[in-house]
N, C-alpha and C positions, 0 to 999 in steps of 0.2 A: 261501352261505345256502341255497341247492337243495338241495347235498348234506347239511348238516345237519338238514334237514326230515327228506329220503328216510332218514337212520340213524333218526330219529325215529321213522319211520312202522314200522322194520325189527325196531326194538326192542319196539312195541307190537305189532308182529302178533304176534313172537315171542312173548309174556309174556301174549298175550290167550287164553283158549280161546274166546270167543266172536266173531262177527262183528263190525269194526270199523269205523268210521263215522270220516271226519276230512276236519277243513277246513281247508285252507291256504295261505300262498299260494302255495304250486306247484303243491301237491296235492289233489284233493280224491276221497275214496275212498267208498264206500255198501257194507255189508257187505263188506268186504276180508275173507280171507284168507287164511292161509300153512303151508299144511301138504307136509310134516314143518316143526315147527319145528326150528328152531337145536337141533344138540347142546352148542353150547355157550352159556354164557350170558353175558351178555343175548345174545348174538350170534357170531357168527363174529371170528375176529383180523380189525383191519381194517389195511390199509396205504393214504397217500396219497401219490402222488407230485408233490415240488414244491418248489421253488427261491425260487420270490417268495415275500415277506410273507404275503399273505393267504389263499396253497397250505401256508404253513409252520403259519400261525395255526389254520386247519383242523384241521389232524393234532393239534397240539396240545391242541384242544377235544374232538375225536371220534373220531381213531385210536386204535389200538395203536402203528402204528408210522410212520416218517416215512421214507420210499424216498427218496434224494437222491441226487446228483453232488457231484464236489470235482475240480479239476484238478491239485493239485498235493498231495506226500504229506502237505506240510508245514502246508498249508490244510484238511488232512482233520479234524481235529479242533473247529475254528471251528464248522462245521454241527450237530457232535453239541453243542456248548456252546449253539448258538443253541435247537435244538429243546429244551434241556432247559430253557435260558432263560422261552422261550413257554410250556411248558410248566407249570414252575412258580406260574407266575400265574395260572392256572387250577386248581391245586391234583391235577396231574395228573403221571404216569409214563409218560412213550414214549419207545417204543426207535429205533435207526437201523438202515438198511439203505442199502449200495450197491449199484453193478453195476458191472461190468469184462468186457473181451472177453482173450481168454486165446489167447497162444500158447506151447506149453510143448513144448521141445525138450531134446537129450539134452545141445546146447552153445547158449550163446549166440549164436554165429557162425549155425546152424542158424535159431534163430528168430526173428534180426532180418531174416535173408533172407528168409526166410518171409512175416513181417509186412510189407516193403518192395515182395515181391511183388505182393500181393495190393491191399494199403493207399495204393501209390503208382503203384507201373508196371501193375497192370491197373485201375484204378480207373477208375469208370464219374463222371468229374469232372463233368459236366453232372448227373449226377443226386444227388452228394454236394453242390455250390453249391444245387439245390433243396430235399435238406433240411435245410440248413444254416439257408437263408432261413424255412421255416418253423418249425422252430424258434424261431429269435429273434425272430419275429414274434409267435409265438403262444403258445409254453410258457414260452418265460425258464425252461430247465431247466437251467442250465450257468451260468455265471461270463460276464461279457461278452466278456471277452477271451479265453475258449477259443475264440472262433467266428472267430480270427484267427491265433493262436498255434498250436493243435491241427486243423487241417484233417487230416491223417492220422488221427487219432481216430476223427472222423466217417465215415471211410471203411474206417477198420477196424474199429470198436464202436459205430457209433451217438454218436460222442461222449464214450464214458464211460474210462475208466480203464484205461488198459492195464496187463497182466502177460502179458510178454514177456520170456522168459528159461528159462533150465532149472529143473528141478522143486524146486531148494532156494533160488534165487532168489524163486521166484514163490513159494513159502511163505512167507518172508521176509518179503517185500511183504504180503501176508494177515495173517502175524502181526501189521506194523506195522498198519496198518486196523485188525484186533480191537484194538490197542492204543489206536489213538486213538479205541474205543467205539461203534465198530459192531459190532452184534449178528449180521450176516448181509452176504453177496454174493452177487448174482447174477450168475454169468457165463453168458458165450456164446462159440461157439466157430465158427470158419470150418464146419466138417464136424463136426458133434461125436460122429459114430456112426462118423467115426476115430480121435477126438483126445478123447474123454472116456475111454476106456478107458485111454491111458498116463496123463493125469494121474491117474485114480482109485488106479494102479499103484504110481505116483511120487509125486505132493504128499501125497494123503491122509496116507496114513503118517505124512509130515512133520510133516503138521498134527496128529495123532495123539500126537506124540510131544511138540509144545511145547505141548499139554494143549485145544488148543482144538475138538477133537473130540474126541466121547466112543467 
């Protein structure tokens, strides 16, 4: 309810030329306002991230787009049906987006060492149990049973999605995602000012090539 005030408030500054005055109950402003406004209009794209119901309901009423997780590839599609579900009923169009943490090697052999390296035999375990716990306590951003099932996740990506494999795999995997109707990923990388340069190398093209970059 906060955040849909505050888009409220973001929309009017942007669309006012004069000083705005508003009462609310979060907010309450006396001559507001917002210069430059927005190049775009009413506003900026927005994204919201969130998993429960009433993070999902949100996005639905006032984003652009719905930022999610899905643990399995097969469950990947469920989330884009639900937001367009919520969506609908509001008489609204949003899009989806995920995130994945990315190891992309020349062999598979290469990047499951990699990722067992880092993700399991040097993993800082006291402090992946800490945000595991908050987590679940506090964002309910993931599936209940990843926080059981995926503890390597969490210590590789934050919990989100792995693409672990070499560069026509991990496209592969992208492709299936844009397939099941997400518009975008966000990856992350262990070092990525060494490891964004091969995949930029390597997948893009890939992806290039089964049409989903222009």
């Amino acid at each position: 309810d906060q955040a849909a005030e505050w888009i409220e408030i973001l929309e009017k500054l942007y669309a006012s030329t004069e000083p705005l005055d508003y009462e609310g109950a979060y907010y309450r402003l006396k001559e507001a306002v917002s210069r430059p406004a927005s190049m775009q209009v009413p506003r900026p794209v927005t994204m919201n991230a969130a998993f429960g119901g009433p993070g999902r309901d949100f996005a639905a009423a006032k984003c652009d787009y719905l930022f999610t997780t899905f643990s399995e590839m097969s469950d990947a599609g469920k989330h884009v049906a639900d937001i367009r579900e919520r969506a609908d009923k509001v008489g609204r169009d949003v899009g989806v987006y995920t995130v994945a943490h990315v190891v992309c090697r020349p062999t598979m052999e290469e990047a499951q060492a990699y990722y067992t390296r880092y993700a399991v035999d040097l993993a800082d375990h006291d402090a992946v149990d800490t945000h595991m716990a908050g987590k679940k306590e506090f964002s309910q951003s993931h599936d209940p049973h990843a926080y059981d099932r995926y503890r390597q996740r969490f210590a590789g990506g934050a919990g989100t999605y792995p693409l672990i494999g070499t560069p026509e795999t991990i496209a592969a995997d992208m492709a299936a995602i844009a397939g099941h109707g997400y518009q975008g990923i966000a990856l992350s990388f262990v070092n990525y000012t060494q490891e964004l340069p091969y995949f930029c190398d390597h997948v893009l093209p890939l992806l290039r090539q089964a049409g989903l970059r222009g």
